[in-house]
Backbone as CSV, one residue per row, in Angstrom:
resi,resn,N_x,N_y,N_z,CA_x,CA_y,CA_z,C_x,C_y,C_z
1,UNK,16.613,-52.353,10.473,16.959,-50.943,10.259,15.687,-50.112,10.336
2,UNK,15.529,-49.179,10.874,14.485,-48.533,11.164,14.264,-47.308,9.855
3,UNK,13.094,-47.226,9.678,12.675,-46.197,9.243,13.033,-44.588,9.143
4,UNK,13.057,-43.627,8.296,13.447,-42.362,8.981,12.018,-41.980,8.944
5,UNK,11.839,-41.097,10.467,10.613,-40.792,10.104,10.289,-39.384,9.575
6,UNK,9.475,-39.094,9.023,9.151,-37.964,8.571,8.473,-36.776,9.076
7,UNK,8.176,-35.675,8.999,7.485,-34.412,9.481,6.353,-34.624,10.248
8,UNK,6.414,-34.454,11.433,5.240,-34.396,12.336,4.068,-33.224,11.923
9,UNK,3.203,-33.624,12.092,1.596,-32.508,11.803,1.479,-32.012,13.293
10,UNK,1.931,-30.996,13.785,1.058,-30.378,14.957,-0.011,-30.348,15.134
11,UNK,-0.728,-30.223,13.869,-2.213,-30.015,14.138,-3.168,-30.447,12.695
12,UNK,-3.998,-30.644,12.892,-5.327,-30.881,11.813,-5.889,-29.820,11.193
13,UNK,-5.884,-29.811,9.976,-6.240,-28.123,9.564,-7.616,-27.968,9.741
14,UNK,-7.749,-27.015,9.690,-9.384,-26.997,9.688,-10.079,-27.627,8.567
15,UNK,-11.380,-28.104,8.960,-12.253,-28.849,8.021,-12.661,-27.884,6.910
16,UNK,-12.050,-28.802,5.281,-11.944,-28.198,4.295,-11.259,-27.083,3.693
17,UNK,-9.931,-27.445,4.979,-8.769,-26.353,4.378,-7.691,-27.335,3.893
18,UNK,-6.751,-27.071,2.889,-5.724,-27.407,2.242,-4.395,-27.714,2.897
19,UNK,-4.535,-26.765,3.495,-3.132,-26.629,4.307,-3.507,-26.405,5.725
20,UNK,-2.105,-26.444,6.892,-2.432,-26.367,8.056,-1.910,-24.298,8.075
21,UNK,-2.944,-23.797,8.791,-3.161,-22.664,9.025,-2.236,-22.325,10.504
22,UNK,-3.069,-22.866,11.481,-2.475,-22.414,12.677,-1.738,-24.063,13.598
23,UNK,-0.791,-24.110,14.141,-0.462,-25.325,14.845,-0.848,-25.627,16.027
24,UNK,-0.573,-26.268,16.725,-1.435,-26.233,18.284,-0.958,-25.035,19.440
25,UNK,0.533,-24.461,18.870,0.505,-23.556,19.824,0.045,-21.942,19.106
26,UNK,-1.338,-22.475,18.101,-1.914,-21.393,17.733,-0.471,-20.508,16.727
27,UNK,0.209,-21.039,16.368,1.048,-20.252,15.228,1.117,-20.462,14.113
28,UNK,1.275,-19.756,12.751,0.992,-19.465,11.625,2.333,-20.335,10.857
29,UNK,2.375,-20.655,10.192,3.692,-21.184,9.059,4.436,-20.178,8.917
30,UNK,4.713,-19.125,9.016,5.894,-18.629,9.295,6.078,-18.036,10.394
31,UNK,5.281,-18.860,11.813,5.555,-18.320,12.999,4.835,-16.935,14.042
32,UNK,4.325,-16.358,12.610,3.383,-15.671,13.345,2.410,-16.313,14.283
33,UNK,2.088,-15.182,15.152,0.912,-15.458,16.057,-0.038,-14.643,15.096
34,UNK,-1.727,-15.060,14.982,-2.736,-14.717,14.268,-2.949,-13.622,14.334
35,UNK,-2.959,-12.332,14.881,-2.992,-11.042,14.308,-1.773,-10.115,14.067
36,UNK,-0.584,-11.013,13.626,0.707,-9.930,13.756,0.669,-9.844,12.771
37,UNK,1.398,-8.578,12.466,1.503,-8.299,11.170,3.056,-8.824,10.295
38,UNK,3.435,-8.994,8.906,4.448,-8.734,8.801,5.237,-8.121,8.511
39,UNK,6.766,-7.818,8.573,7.732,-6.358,9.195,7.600,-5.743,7.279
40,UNK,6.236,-4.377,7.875,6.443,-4.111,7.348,7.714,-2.619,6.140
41,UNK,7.988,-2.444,5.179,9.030,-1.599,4.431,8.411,-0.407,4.028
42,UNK,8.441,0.415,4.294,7.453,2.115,2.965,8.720,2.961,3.306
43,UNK,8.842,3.125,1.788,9.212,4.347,1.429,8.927,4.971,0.821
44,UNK,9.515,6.561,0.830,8.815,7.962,0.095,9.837,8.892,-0.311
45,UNK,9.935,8.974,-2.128,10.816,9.067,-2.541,10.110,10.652,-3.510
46,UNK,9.893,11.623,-3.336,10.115,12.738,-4.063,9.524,12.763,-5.422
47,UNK,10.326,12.342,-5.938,10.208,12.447,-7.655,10.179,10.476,-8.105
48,UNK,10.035,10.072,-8.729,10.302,8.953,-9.911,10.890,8.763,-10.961
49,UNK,10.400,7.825,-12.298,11.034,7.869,-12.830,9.700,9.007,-13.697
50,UNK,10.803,9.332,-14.867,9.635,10.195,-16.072,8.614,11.100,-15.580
51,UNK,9.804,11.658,-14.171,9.502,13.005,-13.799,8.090,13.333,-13.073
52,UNK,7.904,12.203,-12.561,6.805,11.709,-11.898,7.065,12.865,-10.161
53,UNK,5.572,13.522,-9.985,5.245,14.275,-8.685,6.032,14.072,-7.714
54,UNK,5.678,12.391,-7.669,6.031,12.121,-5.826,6.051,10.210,-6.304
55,UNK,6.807,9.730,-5.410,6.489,8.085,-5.664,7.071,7.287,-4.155
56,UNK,6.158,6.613,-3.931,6.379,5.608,-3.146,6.240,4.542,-3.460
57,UNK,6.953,3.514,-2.071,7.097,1.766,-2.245,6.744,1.380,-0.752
58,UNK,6.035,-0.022,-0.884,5.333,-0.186,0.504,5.780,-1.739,-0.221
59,UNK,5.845,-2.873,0.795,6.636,-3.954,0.766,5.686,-4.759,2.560
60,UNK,4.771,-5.531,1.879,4.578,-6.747,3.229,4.903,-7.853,3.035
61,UNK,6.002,-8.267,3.558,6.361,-9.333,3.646,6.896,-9.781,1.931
62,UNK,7.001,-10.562,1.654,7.248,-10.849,-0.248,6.300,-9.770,-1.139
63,UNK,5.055,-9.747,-0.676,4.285,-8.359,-1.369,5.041,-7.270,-1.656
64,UNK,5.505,-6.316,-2.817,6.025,-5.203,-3.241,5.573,-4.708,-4.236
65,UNK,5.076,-3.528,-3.947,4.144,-2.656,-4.734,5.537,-1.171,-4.465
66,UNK,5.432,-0.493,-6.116,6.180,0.770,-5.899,5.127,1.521,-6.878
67,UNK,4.444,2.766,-6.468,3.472,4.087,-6.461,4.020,4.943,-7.499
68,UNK,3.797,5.461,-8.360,4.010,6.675,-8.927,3.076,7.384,-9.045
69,UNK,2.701,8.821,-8.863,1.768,9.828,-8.397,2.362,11.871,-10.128
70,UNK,1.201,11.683,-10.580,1.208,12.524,-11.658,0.566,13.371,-11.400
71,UNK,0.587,14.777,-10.754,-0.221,16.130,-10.822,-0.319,16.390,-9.295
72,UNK,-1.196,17.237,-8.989,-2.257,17.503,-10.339,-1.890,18.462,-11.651
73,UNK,-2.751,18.122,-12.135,-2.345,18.901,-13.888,-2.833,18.934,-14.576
74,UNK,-2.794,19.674,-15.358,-4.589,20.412,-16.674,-4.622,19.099,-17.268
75,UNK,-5.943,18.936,-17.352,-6.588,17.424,-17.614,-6.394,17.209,-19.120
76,UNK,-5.733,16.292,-19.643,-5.469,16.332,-21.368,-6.420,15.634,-21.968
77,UNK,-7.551,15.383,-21.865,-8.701,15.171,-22.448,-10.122,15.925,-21.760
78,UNK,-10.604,16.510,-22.957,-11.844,17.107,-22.509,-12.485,16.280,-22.081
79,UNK,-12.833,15.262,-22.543,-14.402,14.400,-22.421,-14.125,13.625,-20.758
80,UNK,-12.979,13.943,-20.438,-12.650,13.183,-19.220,-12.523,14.620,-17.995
81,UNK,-12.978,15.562,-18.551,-12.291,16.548,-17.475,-13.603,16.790,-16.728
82,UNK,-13.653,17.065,-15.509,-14.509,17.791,-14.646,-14.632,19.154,-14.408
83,UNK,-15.918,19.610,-14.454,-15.396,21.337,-14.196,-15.380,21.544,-12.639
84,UNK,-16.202,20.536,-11.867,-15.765,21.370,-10.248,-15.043,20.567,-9.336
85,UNK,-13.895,19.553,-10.314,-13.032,18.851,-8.889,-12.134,18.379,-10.219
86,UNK,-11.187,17.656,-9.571,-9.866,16.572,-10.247,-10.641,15.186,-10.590
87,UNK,-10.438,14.848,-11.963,-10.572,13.297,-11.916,-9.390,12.487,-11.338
88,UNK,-9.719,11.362,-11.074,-8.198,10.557,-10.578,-8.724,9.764,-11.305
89,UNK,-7.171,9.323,-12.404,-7.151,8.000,-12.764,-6.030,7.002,-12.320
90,UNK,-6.094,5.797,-12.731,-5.481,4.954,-11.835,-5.506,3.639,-12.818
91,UNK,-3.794,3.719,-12.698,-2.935,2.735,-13.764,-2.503,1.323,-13.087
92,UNK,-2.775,-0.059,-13.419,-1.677,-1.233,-12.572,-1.291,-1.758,-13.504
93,UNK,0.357,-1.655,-13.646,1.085,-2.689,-14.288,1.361,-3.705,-13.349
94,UNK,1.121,-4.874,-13.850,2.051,-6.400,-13.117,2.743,-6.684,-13.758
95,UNK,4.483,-6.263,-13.229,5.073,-6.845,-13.642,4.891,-8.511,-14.039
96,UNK,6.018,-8.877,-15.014,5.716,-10.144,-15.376,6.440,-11.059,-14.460
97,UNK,7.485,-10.961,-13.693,8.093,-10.964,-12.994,7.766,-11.341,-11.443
98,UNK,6.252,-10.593,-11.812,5.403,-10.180,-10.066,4.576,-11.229,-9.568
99,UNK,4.517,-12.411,-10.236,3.685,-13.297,-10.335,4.318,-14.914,-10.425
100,UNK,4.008,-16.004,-9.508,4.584,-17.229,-10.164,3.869,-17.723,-10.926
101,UNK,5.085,-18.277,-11.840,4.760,-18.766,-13.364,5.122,-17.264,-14.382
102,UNK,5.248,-16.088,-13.978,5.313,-15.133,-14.765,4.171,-15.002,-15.474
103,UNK,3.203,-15.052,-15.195,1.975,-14.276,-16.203,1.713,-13.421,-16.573
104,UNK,1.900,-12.954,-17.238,1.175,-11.465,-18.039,0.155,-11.662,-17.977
105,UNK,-0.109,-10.227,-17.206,-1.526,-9.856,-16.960,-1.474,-8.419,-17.630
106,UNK,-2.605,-8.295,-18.799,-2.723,-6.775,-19.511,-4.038,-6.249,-18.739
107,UNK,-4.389,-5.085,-18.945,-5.387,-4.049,-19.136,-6.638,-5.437,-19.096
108,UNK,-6.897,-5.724,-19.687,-7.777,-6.394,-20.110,-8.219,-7.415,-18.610
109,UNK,-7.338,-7.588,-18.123,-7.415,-8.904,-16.821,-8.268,-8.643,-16.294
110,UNK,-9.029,-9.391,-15.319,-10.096,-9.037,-14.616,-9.157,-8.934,-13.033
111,UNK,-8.305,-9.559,-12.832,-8.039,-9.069,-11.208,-6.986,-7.265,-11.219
112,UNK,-6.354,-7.565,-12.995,-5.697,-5.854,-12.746,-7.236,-5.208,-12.917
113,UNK,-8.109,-5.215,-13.188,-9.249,-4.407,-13.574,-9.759,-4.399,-12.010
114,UNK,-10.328,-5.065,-11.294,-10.416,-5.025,-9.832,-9.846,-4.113,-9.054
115,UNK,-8.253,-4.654,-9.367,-7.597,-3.712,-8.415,-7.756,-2.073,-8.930
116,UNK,-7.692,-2.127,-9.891,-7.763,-0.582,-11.046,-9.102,0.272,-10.010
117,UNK,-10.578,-0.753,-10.199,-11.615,-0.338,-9.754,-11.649,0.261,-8.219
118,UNK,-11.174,-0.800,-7.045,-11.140,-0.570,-6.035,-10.199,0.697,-5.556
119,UNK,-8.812,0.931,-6.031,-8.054,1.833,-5.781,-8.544,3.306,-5.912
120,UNK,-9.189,3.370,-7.407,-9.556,4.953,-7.619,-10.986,5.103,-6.802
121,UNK,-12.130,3.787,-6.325,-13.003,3.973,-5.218,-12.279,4.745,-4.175
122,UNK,-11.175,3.787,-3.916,-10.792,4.104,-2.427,-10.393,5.611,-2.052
123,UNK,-9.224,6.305,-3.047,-9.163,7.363,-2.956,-9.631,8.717,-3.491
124,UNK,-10.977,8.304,-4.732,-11.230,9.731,-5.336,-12.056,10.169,-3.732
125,UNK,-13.144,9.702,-2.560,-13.047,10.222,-1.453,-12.365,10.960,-0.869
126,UNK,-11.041,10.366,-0.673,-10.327,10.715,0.514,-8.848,11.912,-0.286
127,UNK,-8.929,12.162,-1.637,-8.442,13.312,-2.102,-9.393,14.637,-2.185
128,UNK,-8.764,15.672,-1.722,-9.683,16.987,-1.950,-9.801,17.333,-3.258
129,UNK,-10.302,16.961,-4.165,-10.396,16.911,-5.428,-10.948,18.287,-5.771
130,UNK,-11.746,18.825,-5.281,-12.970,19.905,-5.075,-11.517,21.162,-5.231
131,UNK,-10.520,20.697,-4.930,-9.367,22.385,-4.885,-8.497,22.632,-6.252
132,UNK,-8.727,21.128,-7.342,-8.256,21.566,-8.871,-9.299,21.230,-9.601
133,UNK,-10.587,21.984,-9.938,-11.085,21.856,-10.484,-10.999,21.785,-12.157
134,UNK,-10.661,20.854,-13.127,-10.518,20.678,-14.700,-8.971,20.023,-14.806
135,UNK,-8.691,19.658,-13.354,-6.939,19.160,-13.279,-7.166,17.322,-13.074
136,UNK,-6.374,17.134,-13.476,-6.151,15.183,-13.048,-5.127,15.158,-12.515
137,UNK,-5.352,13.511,-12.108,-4.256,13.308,-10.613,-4.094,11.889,-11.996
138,UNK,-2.880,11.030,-12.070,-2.588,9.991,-12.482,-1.351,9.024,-11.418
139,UNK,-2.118,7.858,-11.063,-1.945,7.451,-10.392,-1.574,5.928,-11.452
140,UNK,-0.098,5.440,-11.232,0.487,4.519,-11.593,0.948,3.801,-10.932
141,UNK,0.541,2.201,-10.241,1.083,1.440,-9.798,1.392,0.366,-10.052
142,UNK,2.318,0.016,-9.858,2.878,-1.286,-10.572,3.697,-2.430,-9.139
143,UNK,3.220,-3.706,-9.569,3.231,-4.901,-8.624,4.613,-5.771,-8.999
144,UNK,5.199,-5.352,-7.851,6.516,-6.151,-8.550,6.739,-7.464,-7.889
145,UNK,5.983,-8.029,-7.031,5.788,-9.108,-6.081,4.442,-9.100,-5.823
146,UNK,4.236,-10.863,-5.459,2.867,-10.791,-4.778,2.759,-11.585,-3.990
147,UNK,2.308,-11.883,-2.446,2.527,-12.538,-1.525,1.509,-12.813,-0.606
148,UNK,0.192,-12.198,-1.050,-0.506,-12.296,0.034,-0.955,-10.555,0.063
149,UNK,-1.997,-9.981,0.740,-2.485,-8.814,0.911,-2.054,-7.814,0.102
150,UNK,-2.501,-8.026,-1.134,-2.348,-7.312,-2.153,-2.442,-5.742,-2.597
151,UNK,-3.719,-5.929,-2.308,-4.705,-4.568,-2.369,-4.531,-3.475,-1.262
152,UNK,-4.419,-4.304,0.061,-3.902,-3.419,1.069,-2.606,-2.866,0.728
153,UNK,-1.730,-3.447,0.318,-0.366,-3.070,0.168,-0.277,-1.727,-1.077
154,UNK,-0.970,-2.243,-1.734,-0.866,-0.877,-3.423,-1.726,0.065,-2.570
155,UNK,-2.745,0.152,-1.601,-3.327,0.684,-1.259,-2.286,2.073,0.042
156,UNK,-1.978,1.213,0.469,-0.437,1.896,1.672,0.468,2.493,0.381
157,UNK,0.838,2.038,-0.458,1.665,2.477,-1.355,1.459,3.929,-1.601
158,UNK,0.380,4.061,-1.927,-0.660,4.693,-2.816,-0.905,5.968,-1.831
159,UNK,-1.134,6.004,-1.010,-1.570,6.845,0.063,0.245,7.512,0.165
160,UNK,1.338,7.179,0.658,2.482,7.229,0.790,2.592,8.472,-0.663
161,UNK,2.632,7.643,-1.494,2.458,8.170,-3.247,2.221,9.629,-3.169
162,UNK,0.593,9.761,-2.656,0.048,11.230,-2.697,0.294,12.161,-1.768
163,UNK,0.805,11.720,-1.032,1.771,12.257,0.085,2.957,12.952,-0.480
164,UNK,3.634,11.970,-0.904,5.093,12.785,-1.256,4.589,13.782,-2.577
165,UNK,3.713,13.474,-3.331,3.457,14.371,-4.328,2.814,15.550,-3.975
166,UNK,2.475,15.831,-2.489,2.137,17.126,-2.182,-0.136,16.663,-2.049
167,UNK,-0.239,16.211,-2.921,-1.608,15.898,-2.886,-2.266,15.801,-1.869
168,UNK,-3.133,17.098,-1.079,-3.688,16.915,-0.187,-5.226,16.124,-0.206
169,UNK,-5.257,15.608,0.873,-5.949,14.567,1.161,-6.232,14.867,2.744
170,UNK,-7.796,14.307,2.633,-8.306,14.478,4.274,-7.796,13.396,5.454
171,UNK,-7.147,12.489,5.005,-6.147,11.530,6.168,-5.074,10.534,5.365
172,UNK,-4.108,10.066,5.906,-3.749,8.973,4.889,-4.651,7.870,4.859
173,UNK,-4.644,7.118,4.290,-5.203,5.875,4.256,-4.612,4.520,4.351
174,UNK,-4.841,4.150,5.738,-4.335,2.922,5.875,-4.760,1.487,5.608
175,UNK,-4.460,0.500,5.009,-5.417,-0.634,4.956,-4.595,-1.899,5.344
176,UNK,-5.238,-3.234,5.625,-5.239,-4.530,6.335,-5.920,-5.525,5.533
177,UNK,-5.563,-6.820,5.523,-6.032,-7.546,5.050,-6.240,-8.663,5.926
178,UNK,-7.650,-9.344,5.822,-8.000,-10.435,7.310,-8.491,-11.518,6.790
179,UNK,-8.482,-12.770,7.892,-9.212,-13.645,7.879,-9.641,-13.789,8.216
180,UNK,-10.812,-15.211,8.190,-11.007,-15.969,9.123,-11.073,-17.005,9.148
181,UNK,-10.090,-18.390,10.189,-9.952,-19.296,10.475,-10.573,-20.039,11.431
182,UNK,-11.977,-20.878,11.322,-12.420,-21.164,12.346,-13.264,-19.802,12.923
183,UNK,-12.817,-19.983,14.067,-13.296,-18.869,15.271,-11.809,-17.309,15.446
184,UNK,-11.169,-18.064,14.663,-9.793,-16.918,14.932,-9.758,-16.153,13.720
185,UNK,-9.173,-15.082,14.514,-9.029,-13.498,13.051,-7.478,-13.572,12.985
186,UNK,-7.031,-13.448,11.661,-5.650,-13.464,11.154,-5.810,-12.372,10.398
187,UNK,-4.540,-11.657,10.646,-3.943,-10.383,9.920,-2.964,-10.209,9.036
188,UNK,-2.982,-9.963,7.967,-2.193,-9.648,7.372,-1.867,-10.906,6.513
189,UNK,-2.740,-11.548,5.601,-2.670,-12.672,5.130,-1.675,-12.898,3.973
190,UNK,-0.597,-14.348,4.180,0.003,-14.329,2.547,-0.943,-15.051,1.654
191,UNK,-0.593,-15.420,0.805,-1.643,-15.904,-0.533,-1.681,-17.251,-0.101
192,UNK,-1.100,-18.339,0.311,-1.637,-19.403,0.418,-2.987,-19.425,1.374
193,UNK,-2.690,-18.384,2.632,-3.599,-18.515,3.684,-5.047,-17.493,2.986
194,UNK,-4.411,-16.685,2.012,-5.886,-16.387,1.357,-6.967,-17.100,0.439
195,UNK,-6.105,-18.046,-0.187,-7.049,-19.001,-0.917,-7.449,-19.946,0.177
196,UNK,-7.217,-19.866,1.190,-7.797,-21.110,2.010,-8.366,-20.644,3.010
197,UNK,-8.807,-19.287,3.179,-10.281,-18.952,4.051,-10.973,-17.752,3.485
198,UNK,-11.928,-17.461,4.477,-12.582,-15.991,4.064,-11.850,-14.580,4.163
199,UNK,-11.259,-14.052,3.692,-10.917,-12.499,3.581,-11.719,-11.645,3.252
200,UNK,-10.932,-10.014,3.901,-11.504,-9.045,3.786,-10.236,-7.978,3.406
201,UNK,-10.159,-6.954,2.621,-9.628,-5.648,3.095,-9.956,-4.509,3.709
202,UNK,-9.977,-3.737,4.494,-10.412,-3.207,5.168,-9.015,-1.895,5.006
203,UNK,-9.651,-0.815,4.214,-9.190,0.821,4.791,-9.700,1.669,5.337
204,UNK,-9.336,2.148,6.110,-9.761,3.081,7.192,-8.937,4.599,6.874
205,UNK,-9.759,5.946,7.216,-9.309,6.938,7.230,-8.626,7.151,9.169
206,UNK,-7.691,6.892,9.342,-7.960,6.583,11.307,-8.147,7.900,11.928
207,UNK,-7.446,9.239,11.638,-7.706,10.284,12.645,-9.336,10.245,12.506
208,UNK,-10.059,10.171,11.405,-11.315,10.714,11.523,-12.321,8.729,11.711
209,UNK,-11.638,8.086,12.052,-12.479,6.160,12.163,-13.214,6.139,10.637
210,UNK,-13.191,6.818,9.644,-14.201,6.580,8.298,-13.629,5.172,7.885
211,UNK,-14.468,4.864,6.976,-13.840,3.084,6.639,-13.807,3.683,5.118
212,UNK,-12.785,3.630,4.265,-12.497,4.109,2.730,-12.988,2.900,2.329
213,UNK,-12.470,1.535,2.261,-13.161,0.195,1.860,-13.544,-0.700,2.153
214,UNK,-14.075,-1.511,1.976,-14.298,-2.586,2.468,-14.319,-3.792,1.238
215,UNK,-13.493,-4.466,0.990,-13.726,-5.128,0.081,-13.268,-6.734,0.312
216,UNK,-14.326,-7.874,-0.034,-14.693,-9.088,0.197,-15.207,-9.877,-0.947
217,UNK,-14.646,-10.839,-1.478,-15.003,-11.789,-2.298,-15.509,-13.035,-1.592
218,UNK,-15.635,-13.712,-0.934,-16.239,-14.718,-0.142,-17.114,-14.000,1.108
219,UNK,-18.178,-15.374,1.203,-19.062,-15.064,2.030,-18.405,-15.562,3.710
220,UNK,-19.154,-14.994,4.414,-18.760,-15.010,6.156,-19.652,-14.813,6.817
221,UNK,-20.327,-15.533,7.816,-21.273,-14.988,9.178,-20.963,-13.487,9.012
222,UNK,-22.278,-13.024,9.410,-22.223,-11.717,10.203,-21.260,-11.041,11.470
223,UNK,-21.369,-12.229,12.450,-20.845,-12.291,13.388,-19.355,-12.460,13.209
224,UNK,-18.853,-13.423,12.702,-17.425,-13.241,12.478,-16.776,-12.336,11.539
225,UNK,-17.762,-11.433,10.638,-17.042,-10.357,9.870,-17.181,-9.382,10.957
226,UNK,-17.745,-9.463,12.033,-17.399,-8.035,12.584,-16.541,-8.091,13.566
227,UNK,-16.210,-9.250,13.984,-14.773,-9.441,14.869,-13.466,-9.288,13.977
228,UNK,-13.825,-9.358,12.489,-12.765,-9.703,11.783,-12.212,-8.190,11.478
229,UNK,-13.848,-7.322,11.008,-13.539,-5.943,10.693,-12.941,-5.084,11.654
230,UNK,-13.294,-5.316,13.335,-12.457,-4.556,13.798,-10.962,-5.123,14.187
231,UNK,-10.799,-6.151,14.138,-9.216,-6.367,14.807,-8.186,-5.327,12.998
232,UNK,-9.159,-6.153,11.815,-8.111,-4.915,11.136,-8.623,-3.769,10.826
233,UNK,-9.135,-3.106,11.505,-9.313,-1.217,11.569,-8.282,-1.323,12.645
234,UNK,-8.367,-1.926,13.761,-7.091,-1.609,14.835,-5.322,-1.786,14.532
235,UNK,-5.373,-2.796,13.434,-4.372,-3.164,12.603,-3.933,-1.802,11.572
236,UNK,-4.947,-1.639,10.784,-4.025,-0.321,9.952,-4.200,0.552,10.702
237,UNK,-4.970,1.035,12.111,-4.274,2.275,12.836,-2.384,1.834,13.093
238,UNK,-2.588,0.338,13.303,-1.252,0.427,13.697,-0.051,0.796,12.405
239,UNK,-0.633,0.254,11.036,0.070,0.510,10.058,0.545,1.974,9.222
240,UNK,-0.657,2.857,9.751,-0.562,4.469,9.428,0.585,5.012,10.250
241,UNK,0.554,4.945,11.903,1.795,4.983,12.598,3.083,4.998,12.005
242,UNK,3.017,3.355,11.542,4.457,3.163,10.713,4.972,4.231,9.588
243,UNK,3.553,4.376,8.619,3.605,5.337,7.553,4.037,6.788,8.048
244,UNK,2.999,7.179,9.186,3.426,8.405,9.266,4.628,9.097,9.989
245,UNK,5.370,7.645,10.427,6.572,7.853,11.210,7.102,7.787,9.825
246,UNK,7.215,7.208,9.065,8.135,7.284,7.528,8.308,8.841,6.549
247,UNK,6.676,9.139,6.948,6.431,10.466,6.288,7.498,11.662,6.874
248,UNK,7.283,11.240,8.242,7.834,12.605,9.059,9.336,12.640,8.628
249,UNK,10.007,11.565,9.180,11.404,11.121,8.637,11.933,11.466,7.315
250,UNK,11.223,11.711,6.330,11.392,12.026,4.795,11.413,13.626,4.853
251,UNK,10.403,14.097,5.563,10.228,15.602,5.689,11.255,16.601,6.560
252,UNK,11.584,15.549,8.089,12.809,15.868,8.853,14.064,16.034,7.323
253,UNK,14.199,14.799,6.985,15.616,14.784,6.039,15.562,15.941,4.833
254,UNK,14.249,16.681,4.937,14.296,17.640,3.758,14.624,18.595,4.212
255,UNK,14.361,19.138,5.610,13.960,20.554,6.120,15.507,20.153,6.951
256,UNK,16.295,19.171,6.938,17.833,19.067,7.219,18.416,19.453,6.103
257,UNK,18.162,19.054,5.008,18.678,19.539,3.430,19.027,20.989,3.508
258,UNK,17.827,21.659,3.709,17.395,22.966,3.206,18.336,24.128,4.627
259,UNK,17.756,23.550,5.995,18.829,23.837,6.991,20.298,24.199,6.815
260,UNK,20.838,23.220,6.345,22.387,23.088,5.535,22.935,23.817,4.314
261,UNK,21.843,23.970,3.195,21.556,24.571,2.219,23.142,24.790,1.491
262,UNK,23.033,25.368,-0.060,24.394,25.346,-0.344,25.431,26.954,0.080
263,UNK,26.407,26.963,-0.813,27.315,27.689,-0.172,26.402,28.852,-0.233
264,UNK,27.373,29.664,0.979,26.477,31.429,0.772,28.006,32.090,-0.091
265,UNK,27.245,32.811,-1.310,28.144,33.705,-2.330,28.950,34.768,-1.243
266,UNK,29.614,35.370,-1.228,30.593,36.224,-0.991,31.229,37.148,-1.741
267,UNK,31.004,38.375,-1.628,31.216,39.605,-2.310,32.445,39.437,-3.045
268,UNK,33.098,39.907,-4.091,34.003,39.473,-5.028,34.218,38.749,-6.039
269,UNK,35.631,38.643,-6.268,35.909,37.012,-7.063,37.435,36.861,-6.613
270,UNK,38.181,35.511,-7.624,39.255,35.548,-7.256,40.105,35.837,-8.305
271,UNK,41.335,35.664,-8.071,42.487,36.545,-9.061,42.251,35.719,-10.452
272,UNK,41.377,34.649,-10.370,40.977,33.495,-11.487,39.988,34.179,-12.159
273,UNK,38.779,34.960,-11.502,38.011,35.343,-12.025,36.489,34.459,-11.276
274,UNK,37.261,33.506,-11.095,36.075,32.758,-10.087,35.134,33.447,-8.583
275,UNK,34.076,33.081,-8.785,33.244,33.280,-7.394,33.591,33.013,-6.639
276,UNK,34.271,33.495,-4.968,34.495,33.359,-4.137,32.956,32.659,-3.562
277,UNK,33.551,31.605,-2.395,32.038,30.784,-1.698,32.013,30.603,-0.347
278,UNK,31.313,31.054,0.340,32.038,30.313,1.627,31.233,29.612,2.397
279,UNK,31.627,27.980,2.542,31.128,27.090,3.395,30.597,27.336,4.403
């Protein structure tokens, strides 16, 4: 009686990786080819909950991050206020939920503290802060999944966020998350493939090419971070697209709202006493 045999290896992972990354016809474990992205979700929703400005949700792949955006608005602590621009502060809840194994992660964590750090880097720049001077912006995001390109994702969120809240800003901000495998650049990494090479995030302002971040915990050649840095600057141009096709679409469906608008009143009433209306 023969054997059943078991799962063929396409390929050999790279030396001193865990897992197999790419197979021999160069494809990713879930089929990607190495710089695709995955399909990504944003939306831009107006208001929130607890009467929140503006709020968005940006979703890569299992990654889901949803934005809530506060002001601007007279700053409720002196010792924190500025007299010639907006402070931005910047909140991350993880859900408990958002994480396998469910971990609670508080205030205190060092990767919510990271992300806390990098986010309000990324955008006290790229908000015109300089036009509410003694006002704050509060910026609340919370991780309801995590899958891989983390930071990029709260980061797309986030940008989406200050958008719908009216918050002008000198471009959106798009960001990417990369590898590198070997000699090959991968985009848009999930978490297994991030613990098992070098990453980067990379945001870019794109109408104007500015780079908002750059942020890297492992070391990399010179040479291969700069093949890596541009395939994702070319990557979140492609991801702002998506956004700003989302933006427009939200703004079309408003200025259709308002187009339509409600009834127009009509001189009178009726034998009820009621307002005549007419459709």
């Amino acid at each position: 009686m023969s054997r059943p045999r078991g799962p063929t290896r396409l390929s050999k992972p790279y030396p001193g990786s865990r897992i197999e990354i790419l197979n021999d016809a160069s494809l990713r474990s879930e089929g990607r080819r190495p710089t695709e992205l995955r399909a990504p979700t944003f939306e831009v929703v107006p208001g929130g909950a607890d009467s929140a400005d503006g709020s968005a949700s940006a979703s890569m792949g299992l990654t889901s991050v949803r934005v809530e955006v506060f002001g601007p608005r007279e700053g409720r602590s002196r010792a924190q206020t500025l007299h010639d621009r907006a402070s931005v502060n910047v909140e991350v809840v993880w859900v408990a939920f958002g994480e396998a194994g469910r971990r609670r992660r508080g205030r205190g964590d060092r990767r919510v503290a990271e992300l806390t750090s990098s986010l309000r880097d990324t955008f006290q720049p790229a908000i015109l802060t300089a036009l509410y001077p003694r006002a704050q912006i509060d910026i609340h995001v919370h991780i309801l999944a995590h899958d891989g390109a983390l930071l990029s994702t709260c980061i797309n969120a986030t940008s989406l966020a200050l958008l719908s809240a009216g918050v002008p800003m000198r471009d959106l901000v798009a960001a990417v998350t990369a590898g590198v495998h070997g000699s090959t650049v991968l985009c848009d990494l999930t978490a297994l493939e991030e613990a098992d090479m070098p990453s980067a995030t990379v945001a870019v302002l794109p109408r104007s090419g500015k780079v908002a971040l750059v942020g890297m915990e492992t070391r990399l050649h010179v040479e291969r971070f700069g093949e890596m840095f541009d395939v994702a600057r070319r990557a979140a141009g492609v991801l702002c697209a998506e956004m700003r096709a989302v933006a427009r679409g939200r703004a079309r469906e408003i200025l259709d709202a308002m187009d339509s608008g409600p009834a127009v009143l009509r001189e009178g009433e009726n034998d009820s006493g009621a307002v005549m209306v007419e459709e």
